[in-house]
C-alpha positions as CSV (number, residue, x, y, z in Angstrom):
1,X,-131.7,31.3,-7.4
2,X,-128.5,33.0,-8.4
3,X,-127.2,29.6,-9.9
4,X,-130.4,28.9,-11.9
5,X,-130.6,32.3,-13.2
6,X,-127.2,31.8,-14.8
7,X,-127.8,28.1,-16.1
8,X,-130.8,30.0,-18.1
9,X,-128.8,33.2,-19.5
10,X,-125.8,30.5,-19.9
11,X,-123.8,32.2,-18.1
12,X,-120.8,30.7,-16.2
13,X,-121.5,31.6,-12.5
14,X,-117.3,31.7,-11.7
15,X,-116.9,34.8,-13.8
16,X,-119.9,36.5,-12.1
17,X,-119.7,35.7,-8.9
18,X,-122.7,35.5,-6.2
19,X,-119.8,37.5,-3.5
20,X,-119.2,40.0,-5.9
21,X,-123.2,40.1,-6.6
22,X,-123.8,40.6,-3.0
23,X,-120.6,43.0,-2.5
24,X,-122.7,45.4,-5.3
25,X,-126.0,45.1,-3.9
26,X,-124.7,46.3,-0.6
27,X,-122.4,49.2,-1.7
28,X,-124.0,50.4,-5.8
29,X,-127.3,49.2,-6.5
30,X,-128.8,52.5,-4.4
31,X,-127.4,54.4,-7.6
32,X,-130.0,52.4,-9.9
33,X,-133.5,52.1,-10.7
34,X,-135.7,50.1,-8.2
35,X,-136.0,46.5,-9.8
36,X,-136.7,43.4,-8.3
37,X,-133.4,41.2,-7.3
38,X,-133.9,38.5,-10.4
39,X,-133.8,41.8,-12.5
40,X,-130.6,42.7,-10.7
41,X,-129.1,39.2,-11.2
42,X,-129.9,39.0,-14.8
43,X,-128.4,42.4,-15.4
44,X,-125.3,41.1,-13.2
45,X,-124.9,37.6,-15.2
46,X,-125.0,39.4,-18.5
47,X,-122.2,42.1,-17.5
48,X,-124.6,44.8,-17.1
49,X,-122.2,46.8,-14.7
50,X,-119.4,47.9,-16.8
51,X,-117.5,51.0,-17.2
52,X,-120.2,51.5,-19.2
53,X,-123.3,50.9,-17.0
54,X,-124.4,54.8,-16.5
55,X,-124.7,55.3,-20.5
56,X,-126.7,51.8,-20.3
57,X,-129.1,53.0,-17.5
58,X,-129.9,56.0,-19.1
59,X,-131.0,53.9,-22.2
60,X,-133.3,51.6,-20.7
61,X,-134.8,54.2,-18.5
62,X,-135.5,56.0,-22.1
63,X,-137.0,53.2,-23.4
64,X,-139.3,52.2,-20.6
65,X,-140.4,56.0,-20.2
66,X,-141.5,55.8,-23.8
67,X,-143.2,52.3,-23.5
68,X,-141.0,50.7,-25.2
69,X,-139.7,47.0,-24.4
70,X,-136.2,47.0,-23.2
71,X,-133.3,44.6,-24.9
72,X,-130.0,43.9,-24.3
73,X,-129.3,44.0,-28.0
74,X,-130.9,47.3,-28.0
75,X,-127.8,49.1,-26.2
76,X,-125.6,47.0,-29.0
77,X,-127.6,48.3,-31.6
78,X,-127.4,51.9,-30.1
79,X,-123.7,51.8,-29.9
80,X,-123.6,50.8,-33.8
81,X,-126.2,53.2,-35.1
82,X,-124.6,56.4,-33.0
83,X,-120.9,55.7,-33.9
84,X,-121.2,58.4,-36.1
85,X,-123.7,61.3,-34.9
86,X,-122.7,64.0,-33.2
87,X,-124.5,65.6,-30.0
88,X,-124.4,64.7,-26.9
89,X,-125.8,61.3,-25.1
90,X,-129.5,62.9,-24.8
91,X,-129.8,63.6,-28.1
92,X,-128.2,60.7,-29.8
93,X,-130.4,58.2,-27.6
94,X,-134.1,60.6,-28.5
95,X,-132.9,60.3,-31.8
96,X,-132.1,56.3,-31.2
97,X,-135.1,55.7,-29.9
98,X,-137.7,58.1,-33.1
99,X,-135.6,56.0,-35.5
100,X,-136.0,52.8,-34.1
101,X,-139.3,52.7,-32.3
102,X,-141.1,50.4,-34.5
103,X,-138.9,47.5,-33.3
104,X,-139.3,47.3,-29.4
C-alpha cells in the first residue's frame, strides 16, 4: 500500500521511507488528529511532518472546522498571503481562511 500510494503522489519511496513511516506512527502520530493510515501516508509521502508540521495542523484543522476542503496548496498559499500581516498564527489563519473562502 505504502509503495502504491507513492507511485500515485509520485513520490520516490527512498526519500520517505516505510521504517521511518512506521518509526512515526509508533512514537508522533498520537500528537495528531485521528485519520485513517492512507491519510497518514499521503501526509508522510508529501513531507507533511516538517519543522513546520504544528503551524500545518492547525491549518487544516481550521479549514475542516469551517467546512472547507483541505489542500496542500492551501498551506503554500497561506504562507505567501501572510508574509506580511502582523498578529499572531490565530489571527492570520481566521483572516486566511474569510479572505479566501470562496476557493476551497
Amino acid at each position: 500500500m505504502f509503495a502504491s500510494i507513492g507511485a500515485r503522489l509520485g513520490r520516490d519511496t527512498q526519500t520517505h521511507t516505510y521504517e521511518q513511516f512506521k518509526d512515526f506512527m509508533k512514537h508522533e502520530s498520537h500528537l495528531y488528529s485521528k485519520r485513517t493510515t492512507q491519510e497518514y501516508m499521503e501526509d508522510w509521502l508529501n513531507g507533511w511532518y516538517t519543522s513546520d508540521r504544528e503551524r500545518k495542523e492547525m491549518l487544516r484543522e481550521m479549514f475542516q472546522t469551517n467546512g472547507l476542503k483541505w489542500s496542500l496548496d492551501a498551506y503554500q498559499l497561506y504562507l505567501e498571503w501572510t508574509d506580511d500581516l502582523k498578529g499572531n498564527r490565530f489571527q492570520k489563519m481566521a483572516e486566511f481562511i474569510k479572505a479566501t473562502k470562496s476557493l476551497f
